[in-house]
Backbone bond lengths (Angstrom), bond angles and torsions (degrees), N, CA, C in turn:
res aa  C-N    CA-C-N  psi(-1)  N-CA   C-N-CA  omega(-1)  CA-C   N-CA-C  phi
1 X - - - 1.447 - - 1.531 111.37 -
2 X 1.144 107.20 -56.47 1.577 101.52 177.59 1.616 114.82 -61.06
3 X 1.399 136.69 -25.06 1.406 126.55 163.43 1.796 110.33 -59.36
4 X 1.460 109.15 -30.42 1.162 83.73 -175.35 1.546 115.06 -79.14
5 X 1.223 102.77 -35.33 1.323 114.01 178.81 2.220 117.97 -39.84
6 X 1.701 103.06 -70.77 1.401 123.65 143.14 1.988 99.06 -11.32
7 X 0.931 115.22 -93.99 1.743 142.30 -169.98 2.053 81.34 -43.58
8 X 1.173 129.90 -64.79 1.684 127.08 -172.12 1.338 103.72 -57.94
9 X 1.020 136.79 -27.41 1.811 132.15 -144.44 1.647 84.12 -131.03
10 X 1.576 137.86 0.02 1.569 135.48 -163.93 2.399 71.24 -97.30
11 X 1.756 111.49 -59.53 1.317 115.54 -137.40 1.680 100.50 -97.38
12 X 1.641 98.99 2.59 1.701 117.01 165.43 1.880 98.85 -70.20
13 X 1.356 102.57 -60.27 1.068 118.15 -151.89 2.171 96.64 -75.87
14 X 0.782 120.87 -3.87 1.697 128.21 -169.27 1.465 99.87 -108.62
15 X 1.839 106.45 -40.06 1.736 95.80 158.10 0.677 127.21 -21.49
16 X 1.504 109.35 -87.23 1.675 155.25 -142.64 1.344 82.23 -75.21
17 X 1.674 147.21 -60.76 1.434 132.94 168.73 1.793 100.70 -30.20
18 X 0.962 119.92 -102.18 1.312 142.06 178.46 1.675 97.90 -12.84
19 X 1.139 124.92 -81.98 1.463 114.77 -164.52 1.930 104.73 -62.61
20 X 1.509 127.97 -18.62 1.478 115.72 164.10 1.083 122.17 -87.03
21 X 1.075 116.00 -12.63 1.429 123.70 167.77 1.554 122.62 -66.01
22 X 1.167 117.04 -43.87 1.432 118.11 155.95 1.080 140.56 -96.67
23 X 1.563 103.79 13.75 1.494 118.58 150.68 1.354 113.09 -72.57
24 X 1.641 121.66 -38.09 1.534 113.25 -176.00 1.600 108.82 -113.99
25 X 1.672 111.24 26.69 1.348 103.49 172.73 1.239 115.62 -68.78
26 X 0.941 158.83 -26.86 1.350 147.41 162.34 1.193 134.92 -45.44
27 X 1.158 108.15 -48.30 1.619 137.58 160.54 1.641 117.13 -55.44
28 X 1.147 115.04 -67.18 1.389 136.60 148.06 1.372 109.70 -19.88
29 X 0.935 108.09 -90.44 1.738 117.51 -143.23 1.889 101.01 -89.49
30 X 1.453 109.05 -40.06 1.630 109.68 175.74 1.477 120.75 -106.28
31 X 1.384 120.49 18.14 1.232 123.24 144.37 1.907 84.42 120.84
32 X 1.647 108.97 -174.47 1.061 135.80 158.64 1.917 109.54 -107.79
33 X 1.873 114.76 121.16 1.048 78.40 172.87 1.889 126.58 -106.14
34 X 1.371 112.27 -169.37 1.691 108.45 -160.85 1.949 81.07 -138.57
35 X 1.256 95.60 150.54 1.555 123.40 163.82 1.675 99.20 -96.12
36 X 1.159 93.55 152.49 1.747 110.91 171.00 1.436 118.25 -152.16
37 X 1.320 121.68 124.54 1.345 116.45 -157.55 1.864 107.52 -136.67
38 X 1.370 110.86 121.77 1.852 99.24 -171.50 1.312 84.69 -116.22
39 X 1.385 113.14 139.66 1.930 127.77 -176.17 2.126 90.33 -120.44
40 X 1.068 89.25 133.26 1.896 90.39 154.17 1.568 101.63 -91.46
41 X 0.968 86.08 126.72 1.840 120.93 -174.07 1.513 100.95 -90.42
42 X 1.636 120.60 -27.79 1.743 119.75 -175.93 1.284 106.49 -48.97
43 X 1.679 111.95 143.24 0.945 130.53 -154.28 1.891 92.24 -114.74
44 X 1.587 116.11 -34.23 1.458 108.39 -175.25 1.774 90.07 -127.69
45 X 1.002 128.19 78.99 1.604 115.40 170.24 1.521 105.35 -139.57
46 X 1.345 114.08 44.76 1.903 108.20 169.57 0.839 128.14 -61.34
47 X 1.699 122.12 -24.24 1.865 122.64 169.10 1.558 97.43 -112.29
48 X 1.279 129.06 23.55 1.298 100.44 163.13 2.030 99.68 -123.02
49 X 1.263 134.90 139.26 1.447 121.28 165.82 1.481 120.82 -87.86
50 X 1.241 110.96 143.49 1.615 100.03 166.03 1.587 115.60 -81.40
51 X 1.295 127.46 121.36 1.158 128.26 175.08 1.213 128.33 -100.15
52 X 1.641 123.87 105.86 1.473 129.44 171.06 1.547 125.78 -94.37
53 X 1.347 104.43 149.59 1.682 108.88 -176.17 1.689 92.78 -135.63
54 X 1.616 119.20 117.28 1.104 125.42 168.83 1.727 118.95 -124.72
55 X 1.353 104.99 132.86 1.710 116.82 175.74 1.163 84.57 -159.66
56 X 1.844 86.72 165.79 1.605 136.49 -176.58 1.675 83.73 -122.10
57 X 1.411 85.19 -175.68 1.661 119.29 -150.70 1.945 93.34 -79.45
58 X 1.647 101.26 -7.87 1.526 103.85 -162.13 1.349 91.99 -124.39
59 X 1.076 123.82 -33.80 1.478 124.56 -162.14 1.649 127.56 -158.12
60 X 1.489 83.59 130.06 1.618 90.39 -170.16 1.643 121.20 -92.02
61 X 1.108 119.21 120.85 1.651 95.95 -172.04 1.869 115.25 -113.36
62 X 1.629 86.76 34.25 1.788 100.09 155.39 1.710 97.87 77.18
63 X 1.179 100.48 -179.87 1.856 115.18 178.96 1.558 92.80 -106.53
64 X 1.339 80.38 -176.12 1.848 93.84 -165.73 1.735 89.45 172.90
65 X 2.026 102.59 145.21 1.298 101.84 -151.74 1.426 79.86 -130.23
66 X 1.457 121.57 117.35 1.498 108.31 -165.69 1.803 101.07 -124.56
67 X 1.207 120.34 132.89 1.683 144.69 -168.64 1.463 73.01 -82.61
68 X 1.619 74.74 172.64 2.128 98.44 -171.47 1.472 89.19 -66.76
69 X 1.652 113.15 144.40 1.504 121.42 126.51 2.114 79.85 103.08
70 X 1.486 108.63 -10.64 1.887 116.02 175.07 1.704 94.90 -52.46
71 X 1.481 121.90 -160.63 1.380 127.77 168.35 1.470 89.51 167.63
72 X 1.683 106.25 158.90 1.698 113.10 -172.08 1.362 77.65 -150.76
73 X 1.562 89.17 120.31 1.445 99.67 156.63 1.802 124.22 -131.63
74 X 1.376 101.69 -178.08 1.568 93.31 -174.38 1.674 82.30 -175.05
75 X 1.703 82.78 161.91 1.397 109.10 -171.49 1.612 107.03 -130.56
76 X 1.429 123.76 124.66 1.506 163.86 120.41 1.184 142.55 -17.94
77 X 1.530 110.72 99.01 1.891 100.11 174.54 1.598 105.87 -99.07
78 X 1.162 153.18 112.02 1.044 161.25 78.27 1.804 104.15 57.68
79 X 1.792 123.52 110.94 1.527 96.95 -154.15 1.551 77.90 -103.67
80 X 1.598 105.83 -178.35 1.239 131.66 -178.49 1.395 124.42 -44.71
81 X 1.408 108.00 -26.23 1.451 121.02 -173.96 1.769 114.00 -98.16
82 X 1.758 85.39 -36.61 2.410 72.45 168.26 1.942 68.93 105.78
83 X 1.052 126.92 16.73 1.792 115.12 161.98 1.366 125.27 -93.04
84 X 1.025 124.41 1.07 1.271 152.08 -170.24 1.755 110.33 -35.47
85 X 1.618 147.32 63.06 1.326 146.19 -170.86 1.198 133.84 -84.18
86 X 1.151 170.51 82.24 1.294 145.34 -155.27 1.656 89.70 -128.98
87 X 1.932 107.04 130.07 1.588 110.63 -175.50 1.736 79.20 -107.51
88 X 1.526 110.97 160.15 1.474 120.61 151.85 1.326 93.62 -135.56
89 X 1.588 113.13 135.46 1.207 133.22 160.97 1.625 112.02 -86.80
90 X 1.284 130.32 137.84 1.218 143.77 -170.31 1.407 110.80 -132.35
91 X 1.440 111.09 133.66 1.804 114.85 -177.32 1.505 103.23 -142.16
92 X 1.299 109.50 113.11 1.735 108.87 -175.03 1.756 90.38 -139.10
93 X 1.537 105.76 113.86 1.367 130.37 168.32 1.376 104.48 82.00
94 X 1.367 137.97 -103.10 1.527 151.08 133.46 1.363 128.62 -80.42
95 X 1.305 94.54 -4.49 2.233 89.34 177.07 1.213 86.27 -95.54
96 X 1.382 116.64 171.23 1.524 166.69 165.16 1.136 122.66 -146.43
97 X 1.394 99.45 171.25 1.584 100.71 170.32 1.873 100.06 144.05
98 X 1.454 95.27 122.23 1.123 139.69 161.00 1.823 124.53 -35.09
99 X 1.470 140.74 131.82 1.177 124.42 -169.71 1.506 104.69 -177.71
100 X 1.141 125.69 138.53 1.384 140.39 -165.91 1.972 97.54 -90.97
101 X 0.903 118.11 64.92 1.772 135.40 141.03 1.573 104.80 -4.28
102 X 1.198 90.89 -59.10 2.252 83.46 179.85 1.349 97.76 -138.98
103 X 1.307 134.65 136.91 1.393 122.67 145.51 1.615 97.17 -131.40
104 X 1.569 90.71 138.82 2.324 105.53 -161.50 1.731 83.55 -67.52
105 X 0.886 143.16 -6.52 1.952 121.16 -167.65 1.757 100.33 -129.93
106 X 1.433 110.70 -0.48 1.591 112.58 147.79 1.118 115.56 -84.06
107 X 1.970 112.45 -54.40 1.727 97.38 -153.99 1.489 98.50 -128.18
108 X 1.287 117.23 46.78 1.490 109.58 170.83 1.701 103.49 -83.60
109 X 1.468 116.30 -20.87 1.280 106.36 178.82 1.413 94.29 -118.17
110 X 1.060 158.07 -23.94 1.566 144.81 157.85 1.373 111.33 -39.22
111 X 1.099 131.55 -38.07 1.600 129.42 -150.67 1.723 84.87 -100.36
112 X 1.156 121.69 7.73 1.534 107.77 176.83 1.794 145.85 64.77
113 X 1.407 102.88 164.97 1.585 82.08 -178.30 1.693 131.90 -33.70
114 X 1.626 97.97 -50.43 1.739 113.72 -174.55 1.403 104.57 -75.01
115 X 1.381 128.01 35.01 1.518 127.28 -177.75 1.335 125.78 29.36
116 X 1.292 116.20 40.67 1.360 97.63 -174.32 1.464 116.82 -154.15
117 X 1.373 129.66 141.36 0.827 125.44 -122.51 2.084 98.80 -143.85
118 X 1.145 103.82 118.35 1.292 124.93 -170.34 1.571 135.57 -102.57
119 X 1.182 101.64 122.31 1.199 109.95 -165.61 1.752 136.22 -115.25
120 X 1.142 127.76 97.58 1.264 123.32 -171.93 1.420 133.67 -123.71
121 X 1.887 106.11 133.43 1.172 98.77 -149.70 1.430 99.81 -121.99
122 X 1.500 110.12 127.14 1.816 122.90 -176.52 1.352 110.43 -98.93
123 X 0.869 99.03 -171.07 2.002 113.07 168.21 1.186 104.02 -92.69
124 X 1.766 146.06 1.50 1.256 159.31 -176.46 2.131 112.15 -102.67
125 X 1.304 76.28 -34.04 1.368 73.91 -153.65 2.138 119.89 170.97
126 X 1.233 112.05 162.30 1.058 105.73 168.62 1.554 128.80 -102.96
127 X 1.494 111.39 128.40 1.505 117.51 -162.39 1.848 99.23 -110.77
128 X 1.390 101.17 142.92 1.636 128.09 173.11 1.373 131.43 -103.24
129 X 1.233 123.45 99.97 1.224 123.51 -176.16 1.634 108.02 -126.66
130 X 1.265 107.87 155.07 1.541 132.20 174.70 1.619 130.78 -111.42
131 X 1.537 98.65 -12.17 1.437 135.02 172.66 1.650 139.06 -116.97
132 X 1.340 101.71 -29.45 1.488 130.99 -179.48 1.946 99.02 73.18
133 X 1.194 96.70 16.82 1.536 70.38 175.93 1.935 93.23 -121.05
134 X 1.034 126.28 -52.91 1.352 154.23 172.68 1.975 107.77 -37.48
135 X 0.985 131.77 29.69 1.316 119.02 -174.99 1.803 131.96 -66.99
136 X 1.322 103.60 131.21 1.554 102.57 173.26 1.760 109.17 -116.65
137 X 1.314 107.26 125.66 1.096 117.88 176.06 1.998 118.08 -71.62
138 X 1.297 80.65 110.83 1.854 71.18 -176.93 1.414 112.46 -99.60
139 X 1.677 153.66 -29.11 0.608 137.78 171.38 1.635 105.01 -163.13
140 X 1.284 97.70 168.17 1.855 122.13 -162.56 1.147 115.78 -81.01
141 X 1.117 126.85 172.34 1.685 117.78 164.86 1.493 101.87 -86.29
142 X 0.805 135.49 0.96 1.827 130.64 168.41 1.309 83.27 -99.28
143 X 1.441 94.52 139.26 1.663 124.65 152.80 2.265 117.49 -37.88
């Protein structure tokens, strides 16, 4: 009696795997996804554009030449492993400079409940938000 019992509570318990498991397969197995959004923040640049070029290791999602107050956004699944990258390179006048746009083990919890993750770019510097109202400036156009 007790093997069978053992053997009932072994194919109880392989259910209950089985039926949560494809409750969060989606989530699970093809990522969580995130919005990502870069705004030009310039305050005097009408004849000059800011120009961004953003890809991951899978996908490129081209340049784009954005006037004050423009924004490029795109949306993200998050892969199985937590590798998740997207760089955009940015060139406004003679600066440039290079910057990791999403990384899944920086901003899966920075970018907040509404997944999404904000980006703004001045003549100072580059600013981070999760809200659009709340900004933290993380880094400059100098290295």
């Amino acid at each position: 009696m007790k093997k069978s019992s053992t053997t009932s509570l072994l194919m109880l318990c392989f259910a209950l795997y089985i039926i949560l498991m494809t409750l969060k397969q989606s989530q699970f197995f093809s990522g969580i996804t995130y919005d990502v959004r870069v705004v030009n923040g310039f305050t005097d640049n009408s004849s000059l554009a800011l120009v961004i070029w953003c890809s991951s290791q899978n996908n490129d999602l081209g340049g784009r030449a954005l006037q004050a107050g423009d924004d490029f956004s795109w949306s993200l699944r998050t892969t199985f492993w937590g590798a998740t990258l997207f760089h955009c390179t940015m060139k406004w006048d003679q600066k440039r400079r290079s910057f990791e746009a999403f990384r899944v083990q920086r901003d899966s919890h920075r970018c907040g409940a509404s997944r999404t993750c904000f980006w703004l770019v001045k003549e100072d510097g580059f600013y981070f938000s999760n809200d659009q109202v709340n900004w933290k400036k993380d880094f400059s156009w100098s290295s």
